[in-house]
N, C-alpha and C positions, 0 to 999 in steps of 0.2 A: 454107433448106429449106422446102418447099410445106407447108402445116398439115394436120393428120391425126387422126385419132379414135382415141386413144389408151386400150388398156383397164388402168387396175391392178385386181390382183387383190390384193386386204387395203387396197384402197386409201383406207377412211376409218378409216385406224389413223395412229398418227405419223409415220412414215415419209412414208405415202401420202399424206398430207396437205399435206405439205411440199411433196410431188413435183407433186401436182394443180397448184400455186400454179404453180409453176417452168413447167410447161408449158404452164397456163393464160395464163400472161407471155407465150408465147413463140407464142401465135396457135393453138394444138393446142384440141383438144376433147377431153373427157374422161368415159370412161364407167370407174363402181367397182363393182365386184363385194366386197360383203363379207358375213360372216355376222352381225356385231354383238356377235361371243360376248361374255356378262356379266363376263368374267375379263380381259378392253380396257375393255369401254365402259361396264358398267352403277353410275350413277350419274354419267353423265360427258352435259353439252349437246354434242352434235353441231356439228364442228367449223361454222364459219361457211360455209369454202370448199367444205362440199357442195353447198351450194344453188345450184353453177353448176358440176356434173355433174351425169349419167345416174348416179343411184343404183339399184341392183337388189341387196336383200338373197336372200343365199342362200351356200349354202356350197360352196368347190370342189368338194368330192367330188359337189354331185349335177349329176349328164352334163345334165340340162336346161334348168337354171340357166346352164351354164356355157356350154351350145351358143347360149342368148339373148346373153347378154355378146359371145360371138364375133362375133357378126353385125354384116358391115359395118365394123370395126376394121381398121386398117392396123397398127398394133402394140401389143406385148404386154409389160408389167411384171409382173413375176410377184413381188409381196411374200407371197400368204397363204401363211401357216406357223403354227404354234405353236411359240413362240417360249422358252426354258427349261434352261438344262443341266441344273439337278438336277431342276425335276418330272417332265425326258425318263426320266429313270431308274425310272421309277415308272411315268405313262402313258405304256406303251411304245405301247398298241394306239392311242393317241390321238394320240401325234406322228409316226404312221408312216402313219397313215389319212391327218391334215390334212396333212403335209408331201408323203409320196411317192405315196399314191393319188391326192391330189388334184393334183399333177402330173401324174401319167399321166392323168387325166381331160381336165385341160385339152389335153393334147397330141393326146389324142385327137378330140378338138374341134375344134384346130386343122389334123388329117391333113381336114379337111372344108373346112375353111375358113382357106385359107391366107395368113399377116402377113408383111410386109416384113420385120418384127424383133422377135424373141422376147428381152426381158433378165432375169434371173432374180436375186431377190435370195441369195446363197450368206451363209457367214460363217466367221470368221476359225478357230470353234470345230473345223474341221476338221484343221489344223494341233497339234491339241494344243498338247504344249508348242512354243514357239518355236523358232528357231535359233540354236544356242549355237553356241561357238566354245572348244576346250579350252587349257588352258597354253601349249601349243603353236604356236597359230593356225590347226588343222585346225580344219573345220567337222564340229558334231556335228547329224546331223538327228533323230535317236532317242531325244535324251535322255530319262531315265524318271526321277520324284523315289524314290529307295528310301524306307523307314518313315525318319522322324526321328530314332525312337529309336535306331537303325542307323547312321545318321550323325553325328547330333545340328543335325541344318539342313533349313531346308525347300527350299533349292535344289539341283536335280540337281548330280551329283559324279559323275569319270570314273572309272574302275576302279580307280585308284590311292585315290578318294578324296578326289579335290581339286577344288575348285567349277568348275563348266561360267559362263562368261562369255556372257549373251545377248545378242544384236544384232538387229537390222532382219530380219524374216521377210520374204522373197519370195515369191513364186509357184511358184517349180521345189523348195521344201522338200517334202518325203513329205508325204500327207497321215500321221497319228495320229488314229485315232479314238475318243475317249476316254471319249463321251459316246453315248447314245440321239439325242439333238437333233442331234451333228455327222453320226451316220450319215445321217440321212436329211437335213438339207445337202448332204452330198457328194452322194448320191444324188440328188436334184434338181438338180444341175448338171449333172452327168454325163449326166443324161435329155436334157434341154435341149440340149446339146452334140450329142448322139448323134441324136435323133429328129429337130430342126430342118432343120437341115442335107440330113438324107435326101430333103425333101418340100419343099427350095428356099426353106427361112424362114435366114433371118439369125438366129445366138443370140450371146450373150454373158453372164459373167457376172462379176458382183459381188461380191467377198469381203468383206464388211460386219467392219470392228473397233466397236470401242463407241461405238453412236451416241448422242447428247444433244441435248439442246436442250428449247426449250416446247413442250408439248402431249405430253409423255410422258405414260402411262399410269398414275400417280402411287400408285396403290390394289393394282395388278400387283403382287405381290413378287417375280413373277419375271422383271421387263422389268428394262433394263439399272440400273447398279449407283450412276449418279448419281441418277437419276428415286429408288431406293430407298433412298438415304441421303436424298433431301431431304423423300421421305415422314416418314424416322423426325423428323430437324431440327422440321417443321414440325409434328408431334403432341411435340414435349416432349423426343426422347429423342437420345441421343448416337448416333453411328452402328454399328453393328454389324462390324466388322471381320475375317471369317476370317482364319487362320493370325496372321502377325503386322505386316501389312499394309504389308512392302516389296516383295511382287508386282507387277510392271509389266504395265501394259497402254497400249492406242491409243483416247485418245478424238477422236472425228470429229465434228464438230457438223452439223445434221441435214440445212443447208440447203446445207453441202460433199455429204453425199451424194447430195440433191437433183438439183443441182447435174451428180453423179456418171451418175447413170438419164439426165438429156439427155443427156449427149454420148453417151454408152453404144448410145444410142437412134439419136442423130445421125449420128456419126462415122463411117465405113465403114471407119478400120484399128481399131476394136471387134472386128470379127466374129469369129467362132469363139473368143474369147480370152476368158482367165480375169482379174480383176483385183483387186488388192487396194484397198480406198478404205480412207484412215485419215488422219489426220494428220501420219504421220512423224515424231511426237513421242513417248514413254514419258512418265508417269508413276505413280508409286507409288499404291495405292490408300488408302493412310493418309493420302498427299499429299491426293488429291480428297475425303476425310471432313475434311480439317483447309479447304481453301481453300472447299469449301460452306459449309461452317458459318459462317467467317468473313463469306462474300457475304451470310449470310442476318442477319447480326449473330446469332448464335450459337456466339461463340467459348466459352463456358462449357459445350457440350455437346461434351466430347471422345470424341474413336473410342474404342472398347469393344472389343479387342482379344480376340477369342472364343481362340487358341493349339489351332483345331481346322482339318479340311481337310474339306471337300464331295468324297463319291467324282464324279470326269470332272473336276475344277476341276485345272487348271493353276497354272504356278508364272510364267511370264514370256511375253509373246508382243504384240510390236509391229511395225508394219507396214512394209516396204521399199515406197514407193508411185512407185516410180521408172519401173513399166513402163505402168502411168496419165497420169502426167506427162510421158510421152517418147512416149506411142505415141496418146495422142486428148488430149492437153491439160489433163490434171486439175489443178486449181490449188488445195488448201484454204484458203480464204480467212478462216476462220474460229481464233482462240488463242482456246486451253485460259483459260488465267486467263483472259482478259479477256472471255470467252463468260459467267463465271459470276454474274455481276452482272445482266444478261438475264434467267438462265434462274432465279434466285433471286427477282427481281421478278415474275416469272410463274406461281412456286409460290405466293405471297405469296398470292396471290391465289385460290387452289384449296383445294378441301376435300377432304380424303383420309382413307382408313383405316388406319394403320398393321396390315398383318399378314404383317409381317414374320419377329415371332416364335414366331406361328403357320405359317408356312412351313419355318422352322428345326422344326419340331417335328415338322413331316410327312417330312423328314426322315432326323431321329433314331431315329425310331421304325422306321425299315426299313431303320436300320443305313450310314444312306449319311453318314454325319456319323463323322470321329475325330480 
């Protein structure tokens, strides 16, 4: 493929970081559009790999900023968002502004000025809970966790009463929207989808599970769930573990999703399609607080088992990544274990503020904690 001047938006965050390299590798030129918000970056040196893009601070939502960025661009990654399940529940008017106006801005931008390929980063949080599979071997796409106390389990149960078995999410499960943060996900995919297409741009998009890797936002307590157990590890303290921390999830390491945005970008059976990038693997989330800690030689700071549940936090949800791998070649090339020795050597080395359980506090206090 001929090299191109590719724009990410949030693109000096981790993700975008990642992705610059990837396509800086691969002979592309690269213009980022980011705001710098303090709650990413502040007290954080600016990644290396800025300093060989078009950096222009400014934020989606303002049309003038973003109509600069457009200019001249052959395609479009779309990472800015705010990023959060539970502070979604709280800044409703802030993750609706940066996720879904500033979508519609940028789109609007681009009905001006038209890209070969628009990719959009989505996430897994739209799905709610997972896809289970009851007694029987019907598929359940709806499952709901009833109160604990009701059943005495934090795993969904079918009407009878009897545990829902989860498996590999797809792409054709309902969405569930369970959260502030997934609405407006969906809703920027959906835009993407819808608006692209009308005005002869290429879209696709991204279903993002739990990404990891170096260069996480370490100070964040609300960026993903490894980046904030290795906060708490590396200030002194055990990890913090909601409910009772045999909840499954997909963790994706950063330069697999990377990885993901090229072909996404590249490929032409991408177009119009939704896709999921994960690892195709589950693991426990007691699991990733006990195998961190170990990476970091902190086996004496065990998980701290909180026996509470975050209102939008799900119970089980791992990725079916088979329509990635069969339909543009997604290949994760990166294991869970053996990623964490890396990514522990790289905290090693970072100075962070644990506040974590000052996040937990914000909250409890507005009742989103039981």
């Amino acid at each position: 493929m001929a090299s191109e001047r590719v724009l990410i938006t949030g693109g000096a965050g981790f993700i975008g970081c990642h992705l610059t390299e990837a396509l800086l590798k691969r002979g592309h030129s690269v213009r980022v559009l980011d705001s710098l918000i303090d709650q990413v970056h502040a007290g954080r040196e600016p990644n290396p790999i800025l300093q060989h893009v078009e950096l222009i601070q400014g934020d989606v939502r303002d049309s003038a900023a973003v109509a600069r960025a457009v200019q001249g661009v052959d395609a479009v990654v779309h990472l800015a968002a705010e990023v959060g399940v539970g502070q979604s529940m709280y800044a409703v008017e802030r993750y609706v502004g940066a996720n879904d106006l500033g979508t519609a801005v940028l789109l609007e931008a681009l009905l001006a000025k038209p890209v070969r390929r628009l990719v959009v980063a989505s996430s897994m949080s739209i799905y709610g809970e997972g896809l289970y599979r009851d007694q029987d071997g019907a598929a359940v796409e709806d499952a709901v966790r009833v109160d604990r106390k009701q059943t005495g389990t934090w795993d969904p149960v079918d009407a009878q009463g009897r545990p829902l078995l989860p498996v590999p999410t797809p792409e054709s499960k309902r969405p569930s929207l369970a959260s502030v943060y997934a609405i407006t996900k969906f809703v920027q995919e959906r835009m993407v989808l819808t608006v692209a297409p009308a005005y002869g741009m290429q879209a696709a998009a991204l279903r993002l599970f739990n990404v990891y890797g170096p260069g996480q936002a370490l100070s964040n307590p609300y960026t993903g769930v490894l980046a904030i157990f290795a906060a708490m590890l590396l200030n002194g303290n055990g990890p913090q573990v909601f409910e009772d921390g045999a909840q499954r999830r997909d963790f994706v390491h950063v330069e697999d999703v990377a990885q993901a945005f090229v072909l996404a970008l590249e490929r032409p059976e991408a177009v119009g399609q939704v896709f999921n990038i994960g690892s195709g693997q589950a693991v426990t989330i007691r699991q990733v607080a006990e195998e961190l800690a170990g990476a970091m030689g902190r086996r004496d700071l065990r998980p701290v088992l909180l026996g509470k549940a975050r209102t939008g936090d799900i119970r089980h949800c791992f990725a079916d990544i088979s329509a990635a791998q069969e339909t543009f070649g997604f290949a994760p090339r990166r294991n869970f274990g053996n990623s964490l020795a890396e990514l522990a050597e790289w905290v090693r080395g970072q100075q962070t503020v644990d506040r974590v359980a000052e996040a937990r506090r914000e909250l409890e206090v507005r009742g989103l904690v039981a």
